[in-house]
MARBA-3410 file (N, C-alpha, C, O; in Angstrom, 1 decimal):
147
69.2,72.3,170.8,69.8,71.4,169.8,68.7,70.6,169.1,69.0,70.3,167.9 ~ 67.6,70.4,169.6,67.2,69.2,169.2,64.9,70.0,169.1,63.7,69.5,169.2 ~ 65.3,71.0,169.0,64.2,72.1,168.9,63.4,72.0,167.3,62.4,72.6,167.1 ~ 63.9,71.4,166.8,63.1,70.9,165.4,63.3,69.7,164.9,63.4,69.4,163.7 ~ 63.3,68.9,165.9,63.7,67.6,165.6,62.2,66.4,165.1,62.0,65.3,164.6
61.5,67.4,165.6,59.8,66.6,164.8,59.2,67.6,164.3,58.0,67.4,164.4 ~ 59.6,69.0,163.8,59.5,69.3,162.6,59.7,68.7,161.0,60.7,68.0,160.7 ~ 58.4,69.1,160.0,59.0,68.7,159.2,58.8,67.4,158.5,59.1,67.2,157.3 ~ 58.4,66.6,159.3,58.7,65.4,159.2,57.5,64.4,158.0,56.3,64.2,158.1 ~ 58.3,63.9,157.3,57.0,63.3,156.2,56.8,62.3,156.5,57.9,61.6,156.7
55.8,61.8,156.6,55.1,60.1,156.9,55.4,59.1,155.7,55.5,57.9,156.0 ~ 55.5,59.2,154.9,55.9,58.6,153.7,57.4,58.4,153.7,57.8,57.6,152.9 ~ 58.0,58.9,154.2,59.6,58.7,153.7,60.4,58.1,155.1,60.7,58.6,156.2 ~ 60.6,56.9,154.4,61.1,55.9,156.0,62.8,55.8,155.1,63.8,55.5,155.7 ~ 62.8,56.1,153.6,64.8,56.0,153.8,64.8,56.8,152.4,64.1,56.8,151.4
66.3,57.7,152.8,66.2,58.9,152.4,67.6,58.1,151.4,68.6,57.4,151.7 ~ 67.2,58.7,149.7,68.6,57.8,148.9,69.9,58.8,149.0,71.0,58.4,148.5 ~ 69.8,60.5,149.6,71.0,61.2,149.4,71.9,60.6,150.6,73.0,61.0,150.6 ~ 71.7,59.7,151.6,72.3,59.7,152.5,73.7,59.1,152.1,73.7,58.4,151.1 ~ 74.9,59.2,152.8,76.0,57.9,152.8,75.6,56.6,152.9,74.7,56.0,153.4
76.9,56.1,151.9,76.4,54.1,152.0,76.2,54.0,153.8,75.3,53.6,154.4 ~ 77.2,54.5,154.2,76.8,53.9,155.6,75.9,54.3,156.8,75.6,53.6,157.8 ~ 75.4,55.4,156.4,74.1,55.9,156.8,72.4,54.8,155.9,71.2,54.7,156.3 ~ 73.2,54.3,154.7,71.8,54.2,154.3,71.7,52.6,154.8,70.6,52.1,155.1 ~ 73.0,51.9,154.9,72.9,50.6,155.6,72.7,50.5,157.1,72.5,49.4,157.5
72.7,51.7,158.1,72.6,51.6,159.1,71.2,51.9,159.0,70.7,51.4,160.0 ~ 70.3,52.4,158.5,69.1,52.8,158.2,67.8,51.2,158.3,66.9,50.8,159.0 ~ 68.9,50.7,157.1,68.3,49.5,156.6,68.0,48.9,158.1,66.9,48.7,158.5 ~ 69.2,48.5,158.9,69.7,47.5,159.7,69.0,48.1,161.3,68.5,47.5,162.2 ~ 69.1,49.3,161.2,68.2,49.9,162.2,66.4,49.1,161.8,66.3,48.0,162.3
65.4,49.4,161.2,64.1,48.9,160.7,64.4,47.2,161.0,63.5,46.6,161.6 ~ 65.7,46.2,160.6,65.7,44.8,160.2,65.9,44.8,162.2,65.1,44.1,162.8 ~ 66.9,45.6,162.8,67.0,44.8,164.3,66.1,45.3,164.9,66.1,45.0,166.1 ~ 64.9,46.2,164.5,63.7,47.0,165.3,62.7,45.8,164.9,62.0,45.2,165.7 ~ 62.8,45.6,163.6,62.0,44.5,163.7,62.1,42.7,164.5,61.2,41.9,164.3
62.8,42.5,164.8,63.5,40.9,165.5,63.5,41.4,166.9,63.2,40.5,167.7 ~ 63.7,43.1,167.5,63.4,43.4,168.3,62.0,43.2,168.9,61.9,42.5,170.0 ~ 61.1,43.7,168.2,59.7,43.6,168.9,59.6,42.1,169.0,59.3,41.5,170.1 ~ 59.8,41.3,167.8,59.6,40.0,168.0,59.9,39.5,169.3,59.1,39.1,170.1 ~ 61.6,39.7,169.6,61.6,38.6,170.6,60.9,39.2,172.0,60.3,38.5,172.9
61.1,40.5,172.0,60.1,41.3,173.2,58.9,40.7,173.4,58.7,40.1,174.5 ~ 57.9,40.6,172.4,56.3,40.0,172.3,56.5,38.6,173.4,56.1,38.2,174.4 ~ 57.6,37.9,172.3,57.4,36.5,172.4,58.4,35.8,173.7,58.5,34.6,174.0 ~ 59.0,37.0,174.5,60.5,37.0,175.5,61.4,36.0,175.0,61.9,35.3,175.9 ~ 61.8,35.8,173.7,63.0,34.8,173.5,64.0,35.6,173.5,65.0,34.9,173.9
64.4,37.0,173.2,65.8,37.9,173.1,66.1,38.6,174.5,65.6,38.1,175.5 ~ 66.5,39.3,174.5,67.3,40.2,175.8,66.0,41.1,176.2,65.5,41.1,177.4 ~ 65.6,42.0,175.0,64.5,42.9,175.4,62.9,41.9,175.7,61.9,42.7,175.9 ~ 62.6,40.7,175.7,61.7,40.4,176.3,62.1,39.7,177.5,61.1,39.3,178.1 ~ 63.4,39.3,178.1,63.8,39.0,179.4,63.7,40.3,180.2,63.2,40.3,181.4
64.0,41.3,179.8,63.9,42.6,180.5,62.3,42.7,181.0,62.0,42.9,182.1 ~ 61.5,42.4,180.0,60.1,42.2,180.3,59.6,40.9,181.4,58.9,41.0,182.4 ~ 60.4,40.0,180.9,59.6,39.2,182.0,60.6,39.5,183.6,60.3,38.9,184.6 ~ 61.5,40.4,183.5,62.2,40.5,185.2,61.1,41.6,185.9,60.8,41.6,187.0 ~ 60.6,42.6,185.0,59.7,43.5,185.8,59.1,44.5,184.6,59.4,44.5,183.4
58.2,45.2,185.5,57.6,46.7,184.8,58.4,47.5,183.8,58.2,47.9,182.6 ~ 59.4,47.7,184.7,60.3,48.8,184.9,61.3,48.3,183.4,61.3,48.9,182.4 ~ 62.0,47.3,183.8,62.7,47.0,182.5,61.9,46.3,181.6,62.3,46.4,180.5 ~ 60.8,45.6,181.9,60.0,45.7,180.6,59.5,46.9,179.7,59.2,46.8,178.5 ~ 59.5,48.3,180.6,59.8,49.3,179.7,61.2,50.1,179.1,61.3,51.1,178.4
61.8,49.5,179.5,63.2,49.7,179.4,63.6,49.0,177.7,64.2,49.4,176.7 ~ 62.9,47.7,178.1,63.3,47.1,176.7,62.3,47.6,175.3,62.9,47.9,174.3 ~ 60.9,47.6,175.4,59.9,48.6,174.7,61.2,49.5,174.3,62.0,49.3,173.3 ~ 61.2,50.2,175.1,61.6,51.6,174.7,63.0,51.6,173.6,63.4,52.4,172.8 ~ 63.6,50.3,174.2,64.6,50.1,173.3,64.6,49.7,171.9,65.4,50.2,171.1
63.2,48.6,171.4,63.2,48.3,170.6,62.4,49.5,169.6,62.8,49.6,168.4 ~ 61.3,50.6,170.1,60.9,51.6,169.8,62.1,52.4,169.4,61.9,53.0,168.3 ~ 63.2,52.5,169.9,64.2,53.2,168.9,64.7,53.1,167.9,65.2,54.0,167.2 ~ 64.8,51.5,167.6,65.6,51.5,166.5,64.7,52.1,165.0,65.1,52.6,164.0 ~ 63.4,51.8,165.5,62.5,52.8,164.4,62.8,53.9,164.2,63.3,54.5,163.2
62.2,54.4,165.5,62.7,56.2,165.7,63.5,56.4,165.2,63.3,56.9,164.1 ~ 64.7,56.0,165.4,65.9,56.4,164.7,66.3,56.1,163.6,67.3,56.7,163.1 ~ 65.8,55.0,163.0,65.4,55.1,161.5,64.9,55.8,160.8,65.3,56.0,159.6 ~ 63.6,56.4,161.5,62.5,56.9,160.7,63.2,58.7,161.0,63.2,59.7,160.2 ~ 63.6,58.7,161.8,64.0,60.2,162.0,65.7,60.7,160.8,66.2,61.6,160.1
66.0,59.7,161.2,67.5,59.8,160.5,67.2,59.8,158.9,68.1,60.1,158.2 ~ 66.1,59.5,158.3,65.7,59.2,157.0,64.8,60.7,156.8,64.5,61.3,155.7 ~ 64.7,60.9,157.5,64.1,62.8,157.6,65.0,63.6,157.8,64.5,64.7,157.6 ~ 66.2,63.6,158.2,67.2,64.1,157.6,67.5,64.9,159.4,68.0,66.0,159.4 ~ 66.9,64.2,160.7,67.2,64.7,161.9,68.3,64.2,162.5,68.8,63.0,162.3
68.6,65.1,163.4,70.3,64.6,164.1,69.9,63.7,165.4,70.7,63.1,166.0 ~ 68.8,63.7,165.9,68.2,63.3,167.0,68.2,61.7,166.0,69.0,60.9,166.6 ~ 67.6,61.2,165.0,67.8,60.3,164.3,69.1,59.5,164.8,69.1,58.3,165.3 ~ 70.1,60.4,164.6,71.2,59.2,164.9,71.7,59.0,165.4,72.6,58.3,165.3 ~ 71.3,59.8,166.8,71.5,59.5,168.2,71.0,58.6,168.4,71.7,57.6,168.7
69.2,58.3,168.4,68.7,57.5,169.0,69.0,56.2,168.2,68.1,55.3,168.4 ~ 69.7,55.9,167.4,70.1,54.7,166.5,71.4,54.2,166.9,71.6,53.0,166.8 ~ 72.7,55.5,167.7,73.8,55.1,168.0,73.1,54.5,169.7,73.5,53.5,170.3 ~ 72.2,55.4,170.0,71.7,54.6,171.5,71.4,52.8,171.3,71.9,51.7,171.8 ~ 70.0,53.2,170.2,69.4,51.7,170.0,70.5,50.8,169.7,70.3,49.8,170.3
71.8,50.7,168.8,72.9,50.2,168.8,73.4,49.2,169.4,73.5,47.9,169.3 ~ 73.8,50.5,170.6,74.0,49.6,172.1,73.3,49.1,173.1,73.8,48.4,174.0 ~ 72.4,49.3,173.0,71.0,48.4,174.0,70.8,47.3,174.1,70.0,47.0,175.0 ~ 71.3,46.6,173.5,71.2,44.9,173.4,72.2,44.7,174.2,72.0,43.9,175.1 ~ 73.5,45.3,174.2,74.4,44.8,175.1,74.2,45.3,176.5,74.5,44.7,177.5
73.6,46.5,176.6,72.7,46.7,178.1,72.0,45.9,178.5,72.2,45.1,179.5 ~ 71.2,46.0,177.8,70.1,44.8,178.1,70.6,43.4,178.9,70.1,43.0,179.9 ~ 71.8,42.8,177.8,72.5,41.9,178.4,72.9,41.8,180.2,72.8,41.0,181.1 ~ 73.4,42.9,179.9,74.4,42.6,181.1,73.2,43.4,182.3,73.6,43.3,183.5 ~ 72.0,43.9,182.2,71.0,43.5,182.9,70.5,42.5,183.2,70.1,42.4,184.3
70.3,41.8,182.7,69.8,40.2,182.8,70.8,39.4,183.6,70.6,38.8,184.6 ~ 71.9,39.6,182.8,73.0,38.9,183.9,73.4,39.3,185.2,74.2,38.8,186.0 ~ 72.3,40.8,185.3,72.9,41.4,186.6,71.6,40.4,187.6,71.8,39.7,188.6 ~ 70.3,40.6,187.0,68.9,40.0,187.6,69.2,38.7,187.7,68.9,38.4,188.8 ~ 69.5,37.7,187.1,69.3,36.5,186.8,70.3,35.9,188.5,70.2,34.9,189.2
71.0,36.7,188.4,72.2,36.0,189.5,73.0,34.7,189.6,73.7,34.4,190.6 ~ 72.8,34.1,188.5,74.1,32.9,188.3,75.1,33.7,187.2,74.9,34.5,186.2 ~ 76.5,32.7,188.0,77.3,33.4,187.3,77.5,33.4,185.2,77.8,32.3,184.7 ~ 77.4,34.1,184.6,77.9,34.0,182.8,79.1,34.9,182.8,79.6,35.9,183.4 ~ 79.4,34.2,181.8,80.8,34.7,181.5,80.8,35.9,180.5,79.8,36.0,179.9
81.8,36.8,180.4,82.1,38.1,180.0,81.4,38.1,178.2,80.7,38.7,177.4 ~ 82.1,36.7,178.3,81.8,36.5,176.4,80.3,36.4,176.1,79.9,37.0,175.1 ~ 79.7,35.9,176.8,78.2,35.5,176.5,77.6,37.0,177.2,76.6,37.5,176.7 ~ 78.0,37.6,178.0,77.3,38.8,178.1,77.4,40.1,177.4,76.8,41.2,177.4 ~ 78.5,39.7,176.8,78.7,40.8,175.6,78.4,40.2,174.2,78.4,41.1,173.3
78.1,38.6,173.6,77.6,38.5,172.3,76.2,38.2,172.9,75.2,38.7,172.3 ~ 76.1,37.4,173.9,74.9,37.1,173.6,74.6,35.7,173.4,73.4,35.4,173.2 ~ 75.5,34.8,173.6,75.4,33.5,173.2,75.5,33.2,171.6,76.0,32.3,171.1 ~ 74.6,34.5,170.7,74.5,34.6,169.3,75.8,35.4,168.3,75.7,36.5,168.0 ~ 76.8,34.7,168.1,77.9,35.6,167.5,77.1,36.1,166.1,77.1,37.3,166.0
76.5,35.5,165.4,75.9,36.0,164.1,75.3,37.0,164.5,75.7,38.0,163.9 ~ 74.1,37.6,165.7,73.1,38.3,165.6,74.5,39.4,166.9,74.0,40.3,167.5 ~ 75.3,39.3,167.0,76.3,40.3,167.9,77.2,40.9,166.5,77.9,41.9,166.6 ~ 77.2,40.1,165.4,78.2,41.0,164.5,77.1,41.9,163.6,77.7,42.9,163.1 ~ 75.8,41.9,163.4,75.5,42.7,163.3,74.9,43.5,163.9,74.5,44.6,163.6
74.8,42.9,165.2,74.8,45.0,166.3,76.3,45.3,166.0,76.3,46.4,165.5 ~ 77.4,44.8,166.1,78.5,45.6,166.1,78.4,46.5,164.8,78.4,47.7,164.9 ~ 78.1,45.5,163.3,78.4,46.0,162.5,77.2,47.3,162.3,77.3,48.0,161.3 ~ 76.1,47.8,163.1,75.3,48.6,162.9,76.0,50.1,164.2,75.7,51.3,164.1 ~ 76.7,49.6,165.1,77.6,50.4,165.6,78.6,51.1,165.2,79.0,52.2,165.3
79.1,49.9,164.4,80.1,51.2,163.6,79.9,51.6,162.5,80.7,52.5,162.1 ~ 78.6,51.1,161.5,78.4,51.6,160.2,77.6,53.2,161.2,77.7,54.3,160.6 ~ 77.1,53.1,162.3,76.7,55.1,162.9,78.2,55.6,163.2,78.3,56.8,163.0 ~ 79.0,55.1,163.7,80.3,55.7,164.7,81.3,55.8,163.4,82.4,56.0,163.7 ~ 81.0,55.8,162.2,81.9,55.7,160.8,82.3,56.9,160.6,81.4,57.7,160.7
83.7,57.7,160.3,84.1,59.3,160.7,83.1,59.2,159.1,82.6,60.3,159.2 ~ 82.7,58.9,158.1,81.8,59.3,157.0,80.7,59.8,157.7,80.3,61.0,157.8 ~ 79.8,58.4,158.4,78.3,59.0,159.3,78.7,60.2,160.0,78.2,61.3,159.6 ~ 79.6,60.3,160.9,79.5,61.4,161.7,80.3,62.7,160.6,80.3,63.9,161.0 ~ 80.6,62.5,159.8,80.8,64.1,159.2,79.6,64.2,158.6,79.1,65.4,158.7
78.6,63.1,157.9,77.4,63.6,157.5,76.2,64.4,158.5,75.3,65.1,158.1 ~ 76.5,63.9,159.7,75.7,64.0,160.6,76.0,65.3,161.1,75.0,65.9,161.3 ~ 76.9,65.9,161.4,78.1,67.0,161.7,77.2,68.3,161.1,76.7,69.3,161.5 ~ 77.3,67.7,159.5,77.3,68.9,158.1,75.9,68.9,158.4,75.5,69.6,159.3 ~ 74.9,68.0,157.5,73.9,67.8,156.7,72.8,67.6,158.0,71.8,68.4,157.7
72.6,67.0,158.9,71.5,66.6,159.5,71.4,67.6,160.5,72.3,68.1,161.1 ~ 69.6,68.0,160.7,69.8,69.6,161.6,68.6,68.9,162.8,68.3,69.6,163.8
END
């Protein structure tokens, strides 16, 4: 399935304009939360740099998370279906992430704060970047057009 998925691939083109609006704003929003990603990773103020300071292990767990939202930017703008997988993954990683921390930390938090995050502003747009990928538009584009 995924046998030419780094074929192909141009270094110059990080967003592609034939895509759907909602491919091209998930695009955008993928690069804006990849970048606030690394940030708080570096600096451990977000979810993916608590993953870092609990261990190795989910310190690469969170890396690896914030590395996707590129990937799957940068791939999904090359016109790969691996692209919007690893974007519908990167998506939900924050709320993983979450509810790892709450699993490590061991005092009790409540359901609400392990699913926004304490941040409702920075939780409506992971939602809203979850469903501009899970949009039956994205997924027919993704279906048809992306190989």
């Amino acid at each position: 399935m995924f046998s030419h998925a780094f074929t192909n691939l141009d270094p110059r083109k990080w967003f592609d304009k034939m895509l759907p609006q909602t491919l091209s704003i998930a695009t955008w929003l993928l690069y804006l939360d990849g970048v606030f990603g690394i940030l708080g990773f570096l600096d451990k103020s977000n979810e993916f740099g608590f993953l870092r300071v609990i261990g190795p292990v989910t310190g690469l767990v969170g890396f690896a998370s914030c590395v996707s939202y590129f990937a799957g930017g940068y791939l999904m703008a090359n016109g790969k279906k691996l692209g919007w997988y690893l974007g519908i993954a990167a998506s939900f990683s924050p709320l993983l992430a979450r509810f790892i921390v709450a699993e490590k930390v061991g005092y009790a938090i409540s359901l609400s704060d392990r699913i926004t995050g304490g941040d409702l502003v920075g939780f409506m747009f992971e939602a809203a970047l979850a469903v501009l990928l899970l949009h039956p538009m994205s997924r027919s584009y993704a279906r048809t057009w992306l190989r």
